[in-house]
C-alpha positions as CSV (number, residue, x, y, z in Angstrom):
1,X,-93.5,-24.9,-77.5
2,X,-92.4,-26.5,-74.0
3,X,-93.7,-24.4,-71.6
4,X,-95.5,-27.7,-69.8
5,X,-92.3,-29.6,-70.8
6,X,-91.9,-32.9,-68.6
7,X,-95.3,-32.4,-67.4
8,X,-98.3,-34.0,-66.5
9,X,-101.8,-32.5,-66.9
10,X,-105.1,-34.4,-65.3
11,X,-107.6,-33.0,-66.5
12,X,-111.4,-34.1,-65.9
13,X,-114.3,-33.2,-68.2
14,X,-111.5,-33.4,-71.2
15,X,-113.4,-35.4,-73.9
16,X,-114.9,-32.2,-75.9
17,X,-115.4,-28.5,-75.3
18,X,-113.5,-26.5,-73.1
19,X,-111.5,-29.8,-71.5
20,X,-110.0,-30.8,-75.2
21,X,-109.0,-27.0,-75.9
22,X,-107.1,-27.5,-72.2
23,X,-105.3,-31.0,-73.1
24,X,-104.6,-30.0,-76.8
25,X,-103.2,-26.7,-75.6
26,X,-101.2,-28.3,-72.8
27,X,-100.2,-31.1,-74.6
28,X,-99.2,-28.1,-77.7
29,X,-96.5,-27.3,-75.0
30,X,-95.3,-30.8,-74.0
31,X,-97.7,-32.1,-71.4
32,X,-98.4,-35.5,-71.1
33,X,-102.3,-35.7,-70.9
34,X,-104.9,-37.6,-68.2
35,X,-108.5,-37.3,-69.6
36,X,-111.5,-38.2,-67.2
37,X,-114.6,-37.9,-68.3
38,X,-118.0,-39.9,-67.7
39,X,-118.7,-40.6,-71.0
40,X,-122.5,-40.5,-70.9
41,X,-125.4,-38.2,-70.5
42,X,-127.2,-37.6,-67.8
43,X,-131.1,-37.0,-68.2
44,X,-131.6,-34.0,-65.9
45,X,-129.6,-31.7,-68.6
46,X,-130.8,-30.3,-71.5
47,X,-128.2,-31.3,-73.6
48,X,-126.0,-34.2,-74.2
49,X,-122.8,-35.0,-72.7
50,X,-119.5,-36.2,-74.4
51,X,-119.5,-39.7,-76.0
52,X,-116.8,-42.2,-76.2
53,X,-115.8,-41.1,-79.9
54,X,-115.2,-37.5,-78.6
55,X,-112.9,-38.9,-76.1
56,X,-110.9,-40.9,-79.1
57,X,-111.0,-37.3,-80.5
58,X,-109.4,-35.8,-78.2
59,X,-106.4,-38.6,-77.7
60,X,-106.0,-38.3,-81.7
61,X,-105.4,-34.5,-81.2
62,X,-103.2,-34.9,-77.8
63,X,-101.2,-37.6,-79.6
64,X,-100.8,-35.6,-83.2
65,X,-99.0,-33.1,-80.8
66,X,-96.4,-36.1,-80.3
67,X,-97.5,-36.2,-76.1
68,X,-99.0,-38.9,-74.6
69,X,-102.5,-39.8,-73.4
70,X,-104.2,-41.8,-70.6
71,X,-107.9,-41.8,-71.5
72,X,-110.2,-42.6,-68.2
73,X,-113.8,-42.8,-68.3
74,X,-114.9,-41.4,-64.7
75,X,-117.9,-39.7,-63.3
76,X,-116.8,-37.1,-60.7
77,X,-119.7,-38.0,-58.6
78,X,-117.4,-41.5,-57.9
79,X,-114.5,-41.4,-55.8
80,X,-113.3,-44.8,-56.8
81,X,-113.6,-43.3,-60.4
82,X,-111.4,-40.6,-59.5
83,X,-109.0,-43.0,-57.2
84,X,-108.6,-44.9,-60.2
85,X,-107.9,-42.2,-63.0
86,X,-105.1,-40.9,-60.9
87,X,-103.3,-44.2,-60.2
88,X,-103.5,-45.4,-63.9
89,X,-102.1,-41.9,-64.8
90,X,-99.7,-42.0,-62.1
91,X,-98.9,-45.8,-62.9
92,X,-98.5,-44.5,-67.2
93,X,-96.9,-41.4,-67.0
94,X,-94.7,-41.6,-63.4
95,X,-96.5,-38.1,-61.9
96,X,-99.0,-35.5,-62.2
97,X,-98.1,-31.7,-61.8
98,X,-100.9,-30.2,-63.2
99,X,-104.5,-30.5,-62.5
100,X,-107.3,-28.5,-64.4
101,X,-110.5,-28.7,-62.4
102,X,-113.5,-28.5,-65.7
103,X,-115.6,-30.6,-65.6
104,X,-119.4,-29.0,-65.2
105,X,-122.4,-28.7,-66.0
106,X,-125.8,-26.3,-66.3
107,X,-128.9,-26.2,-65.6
108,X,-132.7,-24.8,-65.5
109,X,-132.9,-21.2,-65.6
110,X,-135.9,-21.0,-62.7
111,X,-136.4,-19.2,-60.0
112,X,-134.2,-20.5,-56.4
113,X,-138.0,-21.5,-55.0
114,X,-139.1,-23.2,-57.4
115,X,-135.7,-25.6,-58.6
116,X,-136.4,-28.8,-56.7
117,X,-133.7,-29.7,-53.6
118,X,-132.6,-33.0,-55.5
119,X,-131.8,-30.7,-59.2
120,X,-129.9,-28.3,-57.0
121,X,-128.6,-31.6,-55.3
122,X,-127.3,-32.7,-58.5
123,X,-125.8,-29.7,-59.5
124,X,-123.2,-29.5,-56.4
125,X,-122.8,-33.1,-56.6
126,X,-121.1,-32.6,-60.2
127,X,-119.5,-28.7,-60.3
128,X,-118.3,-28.6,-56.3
129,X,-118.0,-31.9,-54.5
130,X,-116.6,-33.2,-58.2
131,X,-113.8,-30.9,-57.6
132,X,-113.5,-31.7,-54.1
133,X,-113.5,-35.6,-55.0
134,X,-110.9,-34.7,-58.1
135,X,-108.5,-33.1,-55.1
136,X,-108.9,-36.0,-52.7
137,X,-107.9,-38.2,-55.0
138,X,-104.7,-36.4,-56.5
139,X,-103.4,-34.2,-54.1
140,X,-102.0,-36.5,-51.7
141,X,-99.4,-38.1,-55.3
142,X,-98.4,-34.5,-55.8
143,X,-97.4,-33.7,-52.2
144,X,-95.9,-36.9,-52.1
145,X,-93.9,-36.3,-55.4
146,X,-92.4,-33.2,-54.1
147,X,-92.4,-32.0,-57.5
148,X,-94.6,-29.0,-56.9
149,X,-97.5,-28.0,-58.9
150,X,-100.3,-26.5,-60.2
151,X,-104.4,-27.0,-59.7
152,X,-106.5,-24.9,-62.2
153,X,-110.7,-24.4,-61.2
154,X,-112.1,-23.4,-64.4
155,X,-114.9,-21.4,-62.4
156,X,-117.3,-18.9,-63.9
157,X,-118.1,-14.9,-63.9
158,X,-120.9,-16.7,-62.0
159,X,-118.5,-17.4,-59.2
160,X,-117.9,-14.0,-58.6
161,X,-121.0,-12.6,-58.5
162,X,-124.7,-13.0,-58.9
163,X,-127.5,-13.6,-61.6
164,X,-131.3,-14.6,-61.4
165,X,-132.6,-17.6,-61.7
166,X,-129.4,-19.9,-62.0
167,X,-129.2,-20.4,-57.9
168,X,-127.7,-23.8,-58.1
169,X,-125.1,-23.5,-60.4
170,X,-124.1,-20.2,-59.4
171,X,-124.1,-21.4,-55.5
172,X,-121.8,-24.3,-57.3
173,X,-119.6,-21.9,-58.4
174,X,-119.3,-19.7,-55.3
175,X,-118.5,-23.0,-53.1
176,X,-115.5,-23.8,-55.7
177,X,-113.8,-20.5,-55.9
178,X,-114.2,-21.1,-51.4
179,X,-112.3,-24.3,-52.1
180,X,-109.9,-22.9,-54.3
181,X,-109.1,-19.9,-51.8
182,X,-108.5,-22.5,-48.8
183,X,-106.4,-24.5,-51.4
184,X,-104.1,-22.4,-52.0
185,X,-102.7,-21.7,-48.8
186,X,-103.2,-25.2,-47.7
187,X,-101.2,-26.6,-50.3
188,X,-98.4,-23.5,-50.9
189,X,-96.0,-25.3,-48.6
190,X,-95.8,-27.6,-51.0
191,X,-95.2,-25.3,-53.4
192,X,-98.2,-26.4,-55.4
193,X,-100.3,-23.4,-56.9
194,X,-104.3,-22.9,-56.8
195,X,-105.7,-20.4,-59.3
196,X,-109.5,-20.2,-60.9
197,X,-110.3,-18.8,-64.2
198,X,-113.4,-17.1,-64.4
199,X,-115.2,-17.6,-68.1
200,X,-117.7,-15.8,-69.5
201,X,-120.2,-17.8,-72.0
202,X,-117.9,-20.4,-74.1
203,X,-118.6,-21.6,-77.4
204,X,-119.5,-25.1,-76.0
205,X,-122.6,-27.2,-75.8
206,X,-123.4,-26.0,-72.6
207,X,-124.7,-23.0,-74.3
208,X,-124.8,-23.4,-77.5
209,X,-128.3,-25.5,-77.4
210,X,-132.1,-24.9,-77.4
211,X,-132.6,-24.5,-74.2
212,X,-130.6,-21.5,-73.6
213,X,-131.7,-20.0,-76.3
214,X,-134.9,-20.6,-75.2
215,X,-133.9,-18.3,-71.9
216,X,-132.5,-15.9,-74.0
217,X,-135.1,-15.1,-76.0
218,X,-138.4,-16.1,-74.4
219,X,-140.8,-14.3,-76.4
220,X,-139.9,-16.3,-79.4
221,X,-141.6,-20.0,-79.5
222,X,-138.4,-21.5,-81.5
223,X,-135.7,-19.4,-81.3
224,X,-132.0,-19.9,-83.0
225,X,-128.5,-19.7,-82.6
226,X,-129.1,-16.4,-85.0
227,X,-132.0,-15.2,-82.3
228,X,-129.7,-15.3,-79.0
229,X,-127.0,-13.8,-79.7
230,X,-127.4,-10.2,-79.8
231,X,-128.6,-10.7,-75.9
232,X,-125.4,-13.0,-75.1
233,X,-123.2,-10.1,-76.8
234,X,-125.5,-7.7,-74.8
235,X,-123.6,-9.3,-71.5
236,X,-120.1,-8.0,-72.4
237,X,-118.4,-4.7,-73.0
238,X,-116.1,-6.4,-76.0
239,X,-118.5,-7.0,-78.6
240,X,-118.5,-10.7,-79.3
241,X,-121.3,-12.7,-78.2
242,X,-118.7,-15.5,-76.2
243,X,-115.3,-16.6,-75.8
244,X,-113.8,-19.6,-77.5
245,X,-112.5,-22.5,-75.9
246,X,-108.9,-21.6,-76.3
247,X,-108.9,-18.2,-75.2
248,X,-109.7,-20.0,-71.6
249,X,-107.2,-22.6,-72.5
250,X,-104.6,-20.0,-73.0
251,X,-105.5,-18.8,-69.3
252,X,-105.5,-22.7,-68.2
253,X,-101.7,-22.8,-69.8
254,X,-100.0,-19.9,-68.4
255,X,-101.3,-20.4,-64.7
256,X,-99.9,-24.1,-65.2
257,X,-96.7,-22.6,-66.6
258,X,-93.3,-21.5,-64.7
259,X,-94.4,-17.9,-65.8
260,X,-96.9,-18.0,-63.2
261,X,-94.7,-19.8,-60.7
262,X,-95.5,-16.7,-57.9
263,X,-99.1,-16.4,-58.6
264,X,-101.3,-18.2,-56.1
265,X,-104.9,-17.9,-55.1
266,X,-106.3,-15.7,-57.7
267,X,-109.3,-15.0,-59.6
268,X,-108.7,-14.6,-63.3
269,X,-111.2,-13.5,-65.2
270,X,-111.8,-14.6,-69.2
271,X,-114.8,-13.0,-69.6
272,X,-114.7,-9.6,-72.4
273,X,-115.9,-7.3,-69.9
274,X,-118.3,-9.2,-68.4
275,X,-117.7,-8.2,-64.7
276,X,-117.4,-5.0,-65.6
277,X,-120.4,-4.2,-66.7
């Protein structure tokens, strides 16, 4: 249980979904916790976005772990946002060795020529130049720590390949595993570490809502949770229809661990066969 001893995690997108399973598992193995998140929806999804009570969630599951927890509400699209979630973490908690790169979102499923520029906009705004913003802001207090480190991208089996219809975000994706690859040997004289994990569908909001079910099965008018899944378990060779949030947490914690203290610049994939198909 101290595998992130004396650590500290920032972690954006961290009020609900996949970002709580990252802080609660970090924090599981003694991470101090700093949670950005923006904390209100945005009208060009199809689904709503965390709200201030599942941010007070999370901190009451970080803190019943005994670890402490700087809350931050922060839109990734802000550098001032971010600026300011890393001092106030830095100014709490004296450091940040960890940072887990989740915060995301989805889109229409439409063909590349008919998604409107400013949508597509939008998308790289929040999945790539987020991240970018998130390692402007925080990478220049862990060089100057000297303590080392680890960034995590939580990417997608999206980022490592191709699928119709979803042109945006998977171009999103694509552009942060680029980021990640130039990260890592930018930043391994400092011996800070930059991995992506590559997830298949998770059990989050992001699919687990009409609209995707909608795309899933299309030739019914109002189709269920129930209705989709045989064609999301159709995706992978394992037969379960997604992964949960903490079997990518799991992945978040060990690259952020000393056991991977040699791994750098790799793709790892979460994803029950997904690739491999």
């Amino acid at each position: 249980m101290d595998r992130m001893s004396g650590k500290v995690a920032l972690i954006t997108g961290a009020a609900r979904g996949q970002g709580r399973s990252h802080a609660v598992r970090l924090a599981e193995e003694g991470a101090d916790v700093v949670a950005v998140d923006v904390l209100a929806d945005n009208d060009a999804l199809a689904y709503a976005l965390a709200t201030e009570e599942d941010m007070e969630e999370t901190q009451r599951q970080v803190e019943a772990t005994g670890r402490r927890f700087v809350a931050c509400r922060g839109d990734v699209r802000s550098q001032d946002d971010l600026d300011a979630a890393v001092i106030a973490g830095v100014e709490t908690l004296g450091h940040i060795d960890t940072v887990c790169l989740n915060a995301g979102v989805s889109g229409r499923k439409v063909p590349t020529w008919e998604l409107d520029t400013d949508e597509f906009d939008k998308m790289i705004q929040i999945n790539l130049l987020g991240a970018q913003r998130t390692v402007k802001a925080v990478v220049p207090h862990m060089i100057e720590s000297g303590r080392g480190g680890s960034i995590v991208f939580i990417n997608s089996t999206l980022g490592l390949k191709g699928i119709a219809n979803l042109s945006a975000y998977t171009a999103s994706k694509h552009g942060l595993l680029g980021l990640a690859r130039v990260l890592a040997g930018e930043l391994a004289p400092h011996n800070i570490r930059v991995n992506s994990v590559h997830p298949t569908g998770v059990g989050t909001d992001l699919i687990l809502n009409e609209a995707t079910w909608k795309t899933f099965r299309p030739d019914l008018e109002n189709p269920t949770l129930d209705d989709a899944k045989e064609a999301f378990t159709a995706l992978h060779q394992l037969p379960v229809a997604w992964v949960e949030t903490v079997d990518v947490a799991n992945a978040v914690l060990f690259l952020a661990s000393d056991e991977a203290r040699y791994i750098t610049g790799i793709s790892l994939p979460v994803d029950a066969g997904n690739l491999n198909r």
